[in-house]
DSSP file (Angstrom, degrees, kcal/mol; ACC not computed):
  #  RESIDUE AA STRUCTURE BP1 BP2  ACC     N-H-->O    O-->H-N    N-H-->O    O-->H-N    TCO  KAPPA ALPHA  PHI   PSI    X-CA   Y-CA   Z-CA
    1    1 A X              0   0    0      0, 0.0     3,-0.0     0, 0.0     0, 0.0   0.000 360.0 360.0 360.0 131.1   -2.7  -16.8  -16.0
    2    2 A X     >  -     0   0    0      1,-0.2     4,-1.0     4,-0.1     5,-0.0   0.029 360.0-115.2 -87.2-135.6   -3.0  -15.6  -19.2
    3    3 A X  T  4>S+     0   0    0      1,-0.2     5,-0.5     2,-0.2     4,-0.3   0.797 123.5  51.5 -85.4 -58.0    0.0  -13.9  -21.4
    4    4 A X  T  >5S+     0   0    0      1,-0.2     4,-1.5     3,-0.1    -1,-0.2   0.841 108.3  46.9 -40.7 -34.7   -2.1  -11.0  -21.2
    5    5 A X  H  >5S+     0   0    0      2,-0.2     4,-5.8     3,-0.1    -1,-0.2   0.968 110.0  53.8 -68.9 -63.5   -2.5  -11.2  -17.4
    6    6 A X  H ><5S+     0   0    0     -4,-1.0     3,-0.8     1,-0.2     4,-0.4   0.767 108.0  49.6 -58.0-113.2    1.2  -11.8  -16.8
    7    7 A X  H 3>5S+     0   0    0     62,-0.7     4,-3.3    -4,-0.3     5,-0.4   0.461 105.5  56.1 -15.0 -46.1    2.3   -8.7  -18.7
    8    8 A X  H 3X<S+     0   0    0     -4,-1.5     4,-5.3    -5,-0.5     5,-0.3   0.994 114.8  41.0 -56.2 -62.5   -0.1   -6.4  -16.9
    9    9 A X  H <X S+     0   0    0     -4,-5.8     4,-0.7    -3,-0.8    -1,-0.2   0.679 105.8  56.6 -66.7  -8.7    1.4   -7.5  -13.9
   10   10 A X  H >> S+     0   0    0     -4,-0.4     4,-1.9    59,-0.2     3,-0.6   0.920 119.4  43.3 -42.5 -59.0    5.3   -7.5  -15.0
   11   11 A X  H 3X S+     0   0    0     -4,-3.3     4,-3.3     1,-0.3     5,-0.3   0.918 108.4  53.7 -78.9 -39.4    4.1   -3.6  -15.8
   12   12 A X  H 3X S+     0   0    0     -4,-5.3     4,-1.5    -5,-0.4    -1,-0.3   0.850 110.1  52.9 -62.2 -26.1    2.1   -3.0  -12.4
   13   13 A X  H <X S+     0   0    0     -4,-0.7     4,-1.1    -3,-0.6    -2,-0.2   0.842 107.6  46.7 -20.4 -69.4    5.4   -4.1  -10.7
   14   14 A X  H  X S+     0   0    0     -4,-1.9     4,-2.1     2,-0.2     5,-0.5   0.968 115.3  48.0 -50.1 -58.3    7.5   -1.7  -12.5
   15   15 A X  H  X S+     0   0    0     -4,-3.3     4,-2.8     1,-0.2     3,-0.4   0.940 113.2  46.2 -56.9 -44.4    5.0    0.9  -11.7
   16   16 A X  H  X S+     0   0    0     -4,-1.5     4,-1.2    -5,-0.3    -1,-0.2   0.815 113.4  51.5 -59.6 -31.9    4.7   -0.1   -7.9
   17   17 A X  H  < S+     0   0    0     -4,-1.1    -1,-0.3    -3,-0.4    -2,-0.2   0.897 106.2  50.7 -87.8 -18.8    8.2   -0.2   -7.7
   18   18 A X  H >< S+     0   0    0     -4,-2.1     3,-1.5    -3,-0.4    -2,-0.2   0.882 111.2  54.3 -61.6 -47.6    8.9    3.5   -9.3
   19   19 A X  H 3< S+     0   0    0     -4,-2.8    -2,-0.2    -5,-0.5    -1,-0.2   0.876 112.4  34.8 -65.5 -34.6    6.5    4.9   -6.9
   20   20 A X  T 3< S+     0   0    0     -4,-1.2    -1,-0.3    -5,-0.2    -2,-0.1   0.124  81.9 127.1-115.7  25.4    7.8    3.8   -3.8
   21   21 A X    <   -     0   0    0     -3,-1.5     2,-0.4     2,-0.0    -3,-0.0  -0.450  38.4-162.8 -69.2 159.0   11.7    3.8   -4.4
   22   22 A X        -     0   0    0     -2,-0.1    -2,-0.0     1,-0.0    -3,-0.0  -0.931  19.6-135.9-159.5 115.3   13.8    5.8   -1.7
   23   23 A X  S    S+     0   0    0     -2,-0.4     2,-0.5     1,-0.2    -2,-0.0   0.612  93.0  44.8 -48.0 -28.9   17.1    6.7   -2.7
   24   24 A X  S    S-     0   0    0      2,-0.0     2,-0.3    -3,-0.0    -1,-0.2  -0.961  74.9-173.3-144.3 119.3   18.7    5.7    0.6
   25   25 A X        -     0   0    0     -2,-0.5     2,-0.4     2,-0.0    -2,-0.0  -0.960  10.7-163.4-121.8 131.7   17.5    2.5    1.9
   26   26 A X        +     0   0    0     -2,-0.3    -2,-0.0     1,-0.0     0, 0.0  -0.947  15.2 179.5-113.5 129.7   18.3    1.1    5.2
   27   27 A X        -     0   0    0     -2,-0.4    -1,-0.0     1,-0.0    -2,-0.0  -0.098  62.3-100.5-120.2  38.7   17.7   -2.6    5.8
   28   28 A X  S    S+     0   0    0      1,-0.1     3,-0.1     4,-0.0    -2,-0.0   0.406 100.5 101.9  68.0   8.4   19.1   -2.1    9.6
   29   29 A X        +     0   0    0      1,-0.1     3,-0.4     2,-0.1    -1,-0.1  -0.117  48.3 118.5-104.0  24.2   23.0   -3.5    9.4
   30   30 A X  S    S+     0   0    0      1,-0.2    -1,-0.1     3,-0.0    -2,-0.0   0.956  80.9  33.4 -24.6 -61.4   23.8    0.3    9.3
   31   31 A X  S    S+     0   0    0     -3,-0.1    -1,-0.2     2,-0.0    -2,-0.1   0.386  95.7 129.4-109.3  -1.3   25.8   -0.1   12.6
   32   32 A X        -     0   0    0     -3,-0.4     2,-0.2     1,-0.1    -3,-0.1  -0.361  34.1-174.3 -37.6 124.3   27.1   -3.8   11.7
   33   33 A X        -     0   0    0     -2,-0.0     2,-0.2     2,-0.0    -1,-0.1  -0.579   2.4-174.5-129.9  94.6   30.6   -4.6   12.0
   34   34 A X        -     0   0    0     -2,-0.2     2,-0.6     1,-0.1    -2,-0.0  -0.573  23.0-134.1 -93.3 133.5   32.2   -8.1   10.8
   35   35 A X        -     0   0    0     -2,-0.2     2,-0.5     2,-0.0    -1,-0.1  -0.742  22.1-155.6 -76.5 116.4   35.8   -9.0   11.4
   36   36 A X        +     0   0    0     -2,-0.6     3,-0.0     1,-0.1    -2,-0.0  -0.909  33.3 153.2 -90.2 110.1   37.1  -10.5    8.2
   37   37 A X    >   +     0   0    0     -2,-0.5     3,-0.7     1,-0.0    -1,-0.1   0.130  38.3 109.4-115.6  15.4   39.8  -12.6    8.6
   38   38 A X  T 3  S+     0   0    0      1,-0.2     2,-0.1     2,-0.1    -1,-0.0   0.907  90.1  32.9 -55.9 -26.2   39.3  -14.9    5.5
   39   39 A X  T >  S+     0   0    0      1,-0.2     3,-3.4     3,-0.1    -1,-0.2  -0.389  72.2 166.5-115.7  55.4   42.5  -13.4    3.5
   40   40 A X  T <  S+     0   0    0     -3,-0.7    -1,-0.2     1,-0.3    -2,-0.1   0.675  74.7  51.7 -97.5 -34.2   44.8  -12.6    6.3
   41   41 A X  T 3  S+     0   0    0      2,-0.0     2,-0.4     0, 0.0    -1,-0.3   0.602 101.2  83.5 -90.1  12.2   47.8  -12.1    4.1
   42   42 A X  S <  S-     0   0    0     -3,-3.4     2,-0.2     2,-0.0    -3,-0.1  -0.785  73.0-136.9-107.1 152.1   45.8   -9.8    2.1
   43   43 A X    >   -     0   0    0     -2,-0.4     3,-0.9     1,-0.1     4,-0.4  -0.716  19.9-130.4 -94.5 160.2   45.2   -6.1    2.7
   44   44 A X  T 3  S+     0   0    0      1,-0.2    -1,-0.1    -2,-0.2    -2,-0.0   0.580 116.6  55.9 -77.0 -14.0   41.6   -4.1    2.3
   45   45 A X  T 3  S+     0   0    0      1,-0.1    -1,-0.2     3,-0.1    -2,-0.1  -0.088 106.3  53.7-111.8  17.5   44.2   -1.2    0.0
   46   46 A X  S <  S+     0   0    0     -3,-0.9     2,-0.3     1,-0.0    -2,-0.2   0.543  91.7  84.6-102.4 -17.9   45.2   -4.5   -2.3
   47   47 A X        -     0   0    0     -4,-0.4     2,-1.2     1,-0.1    -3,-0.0  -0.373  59.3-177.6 -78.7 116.6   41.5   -5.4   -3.0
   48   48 A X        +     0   0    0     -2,-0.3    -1,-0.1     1,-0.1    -3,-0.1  -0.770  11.0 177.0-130.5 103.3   40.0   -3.3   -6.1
   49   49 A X        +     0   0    0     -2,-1.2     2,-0.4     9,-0.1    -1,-0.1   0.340  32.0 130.2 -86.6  15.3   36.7   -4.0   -6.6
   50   50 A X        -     0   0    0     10,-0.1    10,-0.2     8,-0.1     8,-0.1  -0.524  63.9-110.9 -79.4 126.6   36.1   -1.4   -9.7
   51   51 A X        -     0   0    0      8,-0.6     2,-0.9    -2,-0.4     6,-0.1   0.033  26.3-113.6 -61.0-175.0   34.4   -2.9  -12.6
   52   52 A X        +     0   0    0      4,-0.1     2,-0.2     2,-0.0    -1,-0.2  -0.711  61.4 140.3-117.8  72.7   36.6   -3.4  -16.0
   53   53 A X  S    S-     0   0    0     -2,-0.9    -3,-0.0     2,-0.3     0, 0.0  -0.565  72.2 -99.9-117.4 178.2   34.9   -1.1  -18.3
   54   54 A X  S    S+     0   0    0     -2,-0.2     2,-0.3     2,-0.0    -1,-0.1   0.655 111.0  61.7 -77.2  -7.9   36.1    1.4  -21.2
   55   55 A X  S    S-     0   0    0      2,-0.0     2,-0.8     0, 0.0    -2,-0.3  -0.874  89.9-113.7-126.9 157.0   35.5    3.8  -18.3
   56   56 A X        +     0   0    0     -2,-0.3     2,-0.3    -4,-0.1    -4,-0.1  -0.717  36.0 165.9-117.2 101.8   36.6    4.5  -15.0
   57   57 A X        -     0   0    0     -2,-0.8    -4,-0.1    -6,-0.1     4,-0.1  -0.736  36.8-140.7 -64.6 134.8   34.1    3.9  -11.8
   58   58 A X  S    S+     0   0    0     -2,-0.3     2,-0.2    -8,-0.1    -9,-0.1   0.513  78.3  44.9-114.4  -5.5   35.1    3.9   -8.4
   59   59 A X  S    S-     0   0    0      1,-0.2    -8,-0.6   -11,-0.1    -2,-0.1  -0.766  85.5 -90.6-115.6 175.7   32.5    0.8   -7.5
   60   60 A X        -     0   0    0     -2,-0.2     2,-0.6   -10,-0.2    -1,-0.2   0.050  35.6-126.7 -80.9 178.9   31.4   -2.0   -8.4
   61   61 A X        +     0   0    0     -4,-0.1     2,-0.3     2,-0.0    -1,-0.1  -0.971  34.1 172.2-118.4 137.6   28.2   -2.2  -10.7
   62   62 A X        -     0   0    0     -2,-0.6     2,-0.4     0, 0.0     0, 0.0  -0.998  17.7-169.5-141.2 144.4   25.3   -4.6   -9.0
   63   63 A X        -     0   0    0     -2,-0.3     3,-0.1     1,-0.2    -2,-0.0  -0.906  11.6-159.4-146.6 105.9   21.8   -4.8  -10.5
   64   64 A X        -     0   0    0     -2,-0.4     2,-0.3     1,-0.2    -1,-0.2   0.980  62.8  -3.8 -68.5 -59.4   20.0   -6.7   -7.8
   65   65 A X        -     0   0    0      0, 0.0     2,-0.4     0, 0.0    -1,-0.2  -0.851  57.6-152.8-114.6 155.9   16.7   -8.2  -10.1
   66   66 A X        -     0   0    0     -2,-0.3     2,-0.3    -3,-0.1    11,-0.1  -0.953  11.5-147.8-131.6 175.5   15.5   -7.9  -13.5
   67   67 A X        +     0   0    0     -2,-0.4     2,-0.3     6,-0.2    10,-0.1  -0.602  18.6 158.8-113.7 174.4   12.2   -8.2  -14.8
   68   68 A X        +     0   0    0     -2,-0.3     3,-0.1     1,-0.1     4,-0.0  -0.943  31.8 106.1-179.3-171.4   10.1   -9.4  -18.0
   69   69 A X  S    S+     0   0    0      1,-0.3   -62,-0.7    -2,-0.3     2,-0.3   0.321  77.8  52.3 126.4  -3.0    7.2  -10.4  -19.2
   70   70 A X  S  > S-     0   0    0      1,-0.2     4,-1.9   -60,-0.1     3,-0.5  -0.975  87.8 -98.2-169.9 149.4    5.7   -7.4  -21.2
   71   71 A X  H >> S+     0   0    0     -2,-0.3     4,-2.1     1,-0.2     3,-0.9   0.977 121.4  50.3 -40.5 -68.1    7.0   -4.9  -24.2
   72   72 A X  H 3> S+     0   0    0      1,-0.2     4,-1.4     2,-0.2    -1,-0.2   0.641 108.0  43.6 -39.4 -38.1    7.8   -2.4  -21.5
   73   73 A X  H 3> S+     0   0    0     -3,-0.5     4,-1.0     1,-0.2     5,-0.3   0.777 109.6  60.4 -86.2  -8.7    9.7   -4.3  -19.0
   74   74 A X  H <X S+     0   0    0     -4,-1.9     4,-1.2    -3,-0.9    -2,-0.2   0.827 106.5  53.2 -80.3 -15.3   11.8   -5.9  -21.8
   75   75 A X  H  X S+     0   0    0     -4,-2.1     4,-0.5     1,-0.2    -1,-0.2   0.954 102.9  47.6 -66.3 -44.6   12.6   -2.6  -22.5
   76   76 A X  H  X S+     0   0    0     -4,-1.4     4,-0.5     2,-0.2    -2,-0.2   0.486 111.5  55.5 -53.9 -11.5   13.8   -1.5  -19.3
   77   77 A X  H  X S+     0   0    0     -4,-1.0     4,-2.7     2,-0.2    -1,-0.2   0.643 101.8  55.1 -86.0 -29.8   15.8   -4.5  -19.3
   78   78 A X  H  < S+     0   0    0     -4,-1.2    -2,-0.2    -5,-0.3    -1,-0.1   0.835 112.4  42.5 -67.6 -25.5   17.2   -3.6  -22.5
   79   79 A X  H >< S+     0   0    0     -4,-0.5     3,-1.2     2,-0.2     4,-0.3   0.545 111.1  57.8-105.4 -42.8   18.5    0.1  -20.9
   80   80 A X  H >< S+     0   0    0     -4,-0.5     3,-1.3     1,-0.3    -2,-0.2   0.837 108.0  47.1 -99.2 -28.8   19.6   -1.8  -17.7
   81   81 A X  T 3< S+     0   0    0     -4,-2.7    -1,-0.3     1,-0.3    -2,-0.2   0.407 105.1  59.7 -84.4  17.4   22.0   -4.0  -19.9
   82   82 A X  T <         0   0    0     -3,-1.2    -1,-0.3     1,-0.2    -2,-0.2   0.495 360.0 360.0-119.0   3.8   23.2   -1.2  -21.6
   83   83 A X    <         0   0    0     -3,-1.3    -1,-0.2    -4,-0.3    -2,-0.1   0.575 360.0 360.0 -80.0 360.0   24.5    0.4  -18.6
């Protein structure tokens, strides 16, 4: 594949993936409920998962993939690290 090739498709990715996002995704553990007992002498009101930023969030930040491969996606990667 050439360089060329591989970029188009890095950016046909992106695009395919703009177009069919849905804000609220269910992947059918909706109604799941696991008993945690791994920390038993800890409580769920000790645990603070809020990242450690200059700013205050009330979750965690997760950014499941990133892409490259092309000017475009390295941009969007550049914008996703800056969040």
């Amino acid at each position: 594949m050439t360089q060329s090739q591989q970029s188009h498709r890095k950016d046909e990715h992106v695009f395919l993936a703009e177009k069919y996002f849905q804000s609220v995704a269910h992947a059918g553990f909706d109604q799941v409920r696991l008993l945690h007992r791994a920390l038993p002498e800890t409580t769920m009101a000790a645990v603070d998962l809020k990242p450690d930023l200059p700013f205050n969030w009330q979750w965690p930040i997760y950014i499941n993939a990133m892409t490259g491969g092309s000017p475009q996606t390295g941009k969007l990667n550049a914008q996703l690290g800056q969040l």
